[in-house]
N, C-alpha and C positions, 0 to 999 in steps of 0.2 A: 364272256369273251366276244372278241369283235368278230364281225363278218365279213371278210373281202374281195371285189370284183376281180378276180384272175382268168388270165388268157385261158382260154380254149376249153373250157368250162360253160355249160350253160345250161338253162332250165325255163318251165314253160309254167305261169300261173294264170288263170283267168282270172278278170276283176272288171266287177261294173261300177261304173264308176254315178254317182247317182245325180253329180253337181255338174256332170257336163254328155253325158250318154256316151262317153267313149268306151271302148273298151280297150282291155291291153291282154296279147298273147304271151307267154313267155314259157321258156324249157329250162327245168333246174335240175342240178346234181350237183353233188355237195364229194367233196372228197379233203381227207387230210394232207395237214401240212406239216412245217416246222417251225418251231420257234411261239412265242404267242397269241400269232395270230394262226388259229390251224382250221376255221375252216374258210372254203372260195365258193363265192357265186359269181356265175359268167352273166351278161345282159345280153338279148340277142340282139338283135340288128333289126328287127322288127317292132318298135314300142311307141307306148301311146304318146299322143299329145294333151298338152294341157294350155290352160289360158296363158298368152305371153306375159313375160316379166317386162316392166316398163323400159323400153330403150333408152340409153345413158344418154344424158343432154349432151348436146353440142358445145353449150359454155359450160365451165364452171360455175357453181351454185351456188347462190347470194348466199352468206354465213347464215348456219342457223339463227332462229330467235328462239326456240326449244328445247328441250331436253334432248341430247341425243340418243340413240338406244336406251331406252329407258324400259326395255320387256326382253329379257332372258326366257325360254322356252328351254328348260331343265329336265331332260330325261332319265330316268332311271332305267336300264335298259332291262330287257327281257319284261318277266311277269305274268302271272295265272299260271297256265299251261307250259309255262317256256319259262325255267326253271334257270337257264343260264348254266354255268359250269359247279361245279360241283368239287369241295375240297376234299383233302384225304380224311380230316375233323370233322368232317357234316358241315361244313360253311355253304350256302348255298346263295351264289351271286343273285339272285336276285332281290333278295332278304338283304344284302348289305349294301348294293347299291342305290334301294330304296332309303337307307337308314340317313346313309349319306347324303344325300339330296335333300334331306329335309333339314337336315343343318346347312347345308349350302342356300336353301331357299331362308330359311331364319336369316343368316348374315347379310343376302344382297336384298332383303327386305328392311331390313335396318338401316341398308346405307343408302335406302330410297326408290330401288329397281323393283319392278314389277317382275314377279315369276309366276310363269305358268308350267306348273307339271304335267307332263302330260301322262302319267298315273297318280294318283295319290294313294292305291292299296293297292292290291295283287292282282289289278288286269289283265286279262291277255290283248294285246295289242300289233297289230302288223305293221310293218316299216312304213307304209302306204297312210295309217292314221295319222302316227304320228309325224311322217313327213305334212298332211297338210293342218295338224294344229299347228304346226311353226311356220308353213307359207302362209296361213292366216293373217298373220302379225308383220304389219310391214315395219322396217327400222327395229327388230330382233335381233338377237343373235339367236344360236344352237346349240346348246352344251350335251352329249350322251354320255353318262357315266355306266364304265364297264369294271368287272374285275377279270385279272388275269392270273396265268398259271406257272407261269416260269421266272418272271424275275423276281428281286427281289424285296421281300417283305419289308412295307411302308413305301416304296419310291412307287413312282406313275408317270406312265407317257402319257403324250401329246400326239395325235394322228390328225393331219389334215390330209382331205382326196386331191389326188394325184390323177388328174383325166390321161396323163403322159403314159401311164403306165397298164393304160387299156385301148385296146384295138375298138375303133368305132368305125364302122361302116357307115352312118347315117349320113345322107345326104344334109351337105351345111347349113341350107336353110329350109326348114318346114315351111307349112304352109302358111298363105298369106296371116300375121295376127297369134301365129302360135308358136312355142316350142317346143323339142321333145321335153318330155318329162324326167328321163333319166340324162337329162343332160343340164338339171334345174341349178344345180351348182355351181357351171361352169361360170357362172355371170361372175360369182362371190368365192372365184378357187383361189386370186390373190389377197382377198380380206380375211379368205381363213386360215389361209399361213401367216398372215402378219397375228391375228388372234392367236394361233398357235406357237406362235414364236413368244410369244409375251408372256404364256399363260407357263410355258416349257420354263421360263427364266426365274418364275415364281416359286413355282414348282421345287425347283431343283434348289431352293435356297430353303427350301422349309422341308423336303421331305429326300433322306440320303437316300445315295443308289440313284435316283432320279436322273435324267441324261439333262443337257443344256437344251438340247438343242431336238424338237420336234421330228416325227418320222411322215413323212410322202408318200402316203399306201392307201390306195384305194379301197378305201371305206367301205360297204356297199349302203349301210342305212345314209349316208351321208351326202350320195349323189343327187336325191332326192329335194334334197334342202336348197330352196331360193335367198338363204342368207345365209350369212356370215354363221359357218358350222364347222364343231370340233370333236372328237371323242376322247375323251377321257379314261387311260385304264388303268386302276389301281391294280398293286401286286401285294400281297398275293390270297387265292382263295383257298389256296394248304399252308398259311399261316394257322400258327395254332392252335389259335382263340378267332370267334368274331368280335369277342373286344377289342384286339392288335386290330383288327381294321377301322370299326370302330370311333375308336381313337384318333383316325387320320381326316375324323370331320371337320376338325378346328383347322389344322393348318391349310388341309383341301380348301375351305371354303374361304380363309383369309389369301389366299394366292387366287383364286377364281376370282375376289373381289378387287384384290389390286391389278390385275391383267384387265379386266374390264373395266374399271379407270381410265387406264392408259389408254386402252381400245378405243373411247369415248372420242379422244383427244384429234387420235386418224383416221376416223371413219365418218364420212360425211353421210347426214342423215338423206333421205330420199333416194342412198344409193340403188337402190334394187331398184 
């Protein structure tokens, strides 16, 4: 299940950071909600910096001669220790979102796109890793596949981060050369609704129940990300087999490939 930034909400982690000596403070607590996404982490108003993302050119950019996004960074979310949500059957989202992903990597491997996972077995990993395997990769995208608990069995949202929908206190410009880090999305909040809109229209033509149209909820693994980033939640993990989910590789991975197509088409390489 996903995790998201809500108001008045907040928590504190320490983390050294070992590729730039920064560190970062943070205060957390976690409390339920409604609906599928039920739990919130708040960001404080105090956080780190990291290396700036390159400032968007003044002109328009000669057309590529390249492939455009040609590296999908494909998450499986949870893993090891962090077991994900748990069915009423013994489904255990981490075990299925794994499963999934690796027929999604089969398919955009086929039709030429470079993937990286950022597990390939039962890792435990924090948001903060996998946030910088995918700022790694300039001209990526983001994909987190999650599973959920309330709708319905076979359909799956589309979530893109929503900065509107969180209180930031931080002063507009950091320091000279840098930005905050929890604000590493804001460059690519419009690339990933337009990703998310494409991916939602896919979606919904291959797997029922599924909405048209993408939800605007601030994500928290997602703020992180300096490209073009999405989360993915399939429904449901009290389906009654993990074969019924399973099963939703082929169509998942045939809509994730034709939305990134399309994607290809409006997003101009070097944007970050």
């Amino acid at each position: 299940m996903l995790k998201t930034v809500r108001k008045g909400f907040r928590f504190a982690i320490l983390l050294a950071l070992a590729a730039t000596g920064a560190v970062l403070a943070r205060a957390k607590i976690q409390t339920q909600g409604s609906g599928p996404l039920r739990e919130y982490e708040r960001i404080p108003v105090s956080l780190r910096q990291s290396p700036a993302l390159p400032s968007p050119p003044q002109q328009s950019p000669a057309p590529p001669t390249g492939p455009m996004l040609d590296t999908v960074v494909l998450d499986p979310a949870h893993g090891g220790t962090d077991e994900g949500a748990h069915g009423s059957g013994g489904i255990v989202e981490k075990d299925v979102v794994l499963t999934l992903a690796r027929v999604v990597q089969s398919r955009l491997e086929r039709d030429g796109v470079t993937v990286v996972m950022t597990r390939q077995g039962d890792q435990t990993l924090s948001f903060e890793q996998r946030a910088a395997i995918a700022n790694a990769r300039p001209d990526a995208i983001f994909i987190t596949l999650h599973v959920g608990s309330s709708g319905p069995v076979g359909s799956a949202n589309v979530y893109y981060y929503d900065f509107s929908q969180v209180i930031e206190n931080l002063p507009e410009t950091p320091a000279a050369g840098l930005v905050y880090w929890d604000r590493a999305q804001q460059r690519s909040e419009g690339f990933s609704r337009r990703l998310a809109q494409l991916l939602q229209v896919e979606l919904s033509e291959r797997l029922r129940g599924s909405p048209e149209l993408p939800s605007a909820v601030p994500v928290y693994q997602l703020r992180e990300i300096a490209e073009p980033a999405v989360a993915i939640e399939i429904e449901n993990v009290n389906a009654p087999s993990a074969a019924a989910l399973d099963a939703l590789g082929r169509p998942l991975s045939e809509a994730i490939s034709r939305a990134i197509q399309s994607f290809r088409i409006v997003y101009p390489t070097g944007a970050r």
